[in-house]
C-alpha angles and dihedrals in degrees: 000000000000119000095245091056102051094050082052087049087048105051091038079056090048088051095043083053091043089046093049100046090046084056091054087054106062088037095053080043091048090047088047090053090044093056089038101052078041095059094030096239096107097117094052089045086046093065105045088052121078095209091200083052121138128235119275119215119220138202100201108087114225126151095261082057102035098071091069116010097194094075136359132181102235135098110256103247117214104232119217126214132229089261096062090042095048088058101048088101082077100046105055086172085074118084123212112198120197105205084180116122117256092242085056087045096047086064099043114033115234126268100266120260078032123126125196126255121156115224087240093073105032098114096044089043095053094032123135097244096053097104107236092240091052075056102053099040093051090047109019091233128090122278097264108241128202095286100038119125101245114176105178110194130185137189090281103007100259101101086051101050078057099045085054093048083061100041088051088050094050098060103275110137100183105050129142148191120227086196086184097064130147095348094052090039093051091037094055094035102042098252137150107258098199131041112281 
């Protein structure tokens, strides 16, 4: 090829990336908008997302990002480690959230220091709108606020990559993925991984 034409190839390709992922974008805007109105918390999502945002590319793989790994959509997660997990015990002001189902928890038993909430009702469990008191009576730990240290963990790491997407688009600045979960916890304390 000449060398014209293969700086032409090559830019043509760099459009075709930035138009794709531009197009990832307003879909992943547009699905946003579709669970929100559905679970009447749009207004309060609206306002943490810059539409005419650009892409942010993410080192964390995960299967929204791995389609196209120049740019994703997503918010880079920071991801914890068993260590950390295993001390929480001696940091009550971080909070450890298990997106697993009830049926996947009643076989296993939960991290310590950890409370249920199912993947399904995140974002109506850490809306806005839920009053701090309603919170802490239904999980016997303070309402998180913006700042507070959340680390939401499932049985692989996947649901809670998820669970801390919508935490960050609801408004929480200090979220985190322990991608080990269940399996690494059961695997390093002797425990069943899956239901019994």
């Amino acid at each position: 090829m000449l060398p014209s034409v293969m700086a032409c190839s090559r830019l043509a390709s760099m459009q075709m990336q930035r138009g794709a992922a531009l197009r990832n974008h307003q879909q992943l805007i547009r699905n946003l908008f579709i669970l929100s109105v559905s679970s009447g918390i749009w207004n309060s999502v609206k306002a943490s997302i810059d539409v005419k945002a650009k892409p942010v590319v993410s080192n964390l793989p995960s299967s929204a990002c791995a389609m196209n790994k120049n740019y994703c959509t997503r918010v880079n997660i920071p991801v914890v480690e068993y260590a950390e997990v295993k001390d929480l015990p001696n940091h009550p002001e971080k909070l450890l959230i298990d997106v697993r189902e009830p049926r996947e928890i009643e076989g296993t038993g939960l991290i310590p220091t950890a409370i249920r909430i199912p993947l399904g009702i995140v974002d109506q469990e850490l809306a806005p709108h839920v009053k701090a008191e309603d919170f802490q009576k239904k999980y016997g730990r303070p309402k998180p606020d913006a700042k507070t240290y959340i680390i939401m963990q499932c049985r692989s790491g996947k649901r809670s990559e998820d669970a801390a997407q919508i935490a960050a688009a609801l408004g929480y600045k200090n979220v985190h993925n322990y991608v080990g979960s269940w399996l690494e916890w059961a695997d390093k304390e002797g425990l069943p991984k899956e239901p019994q």
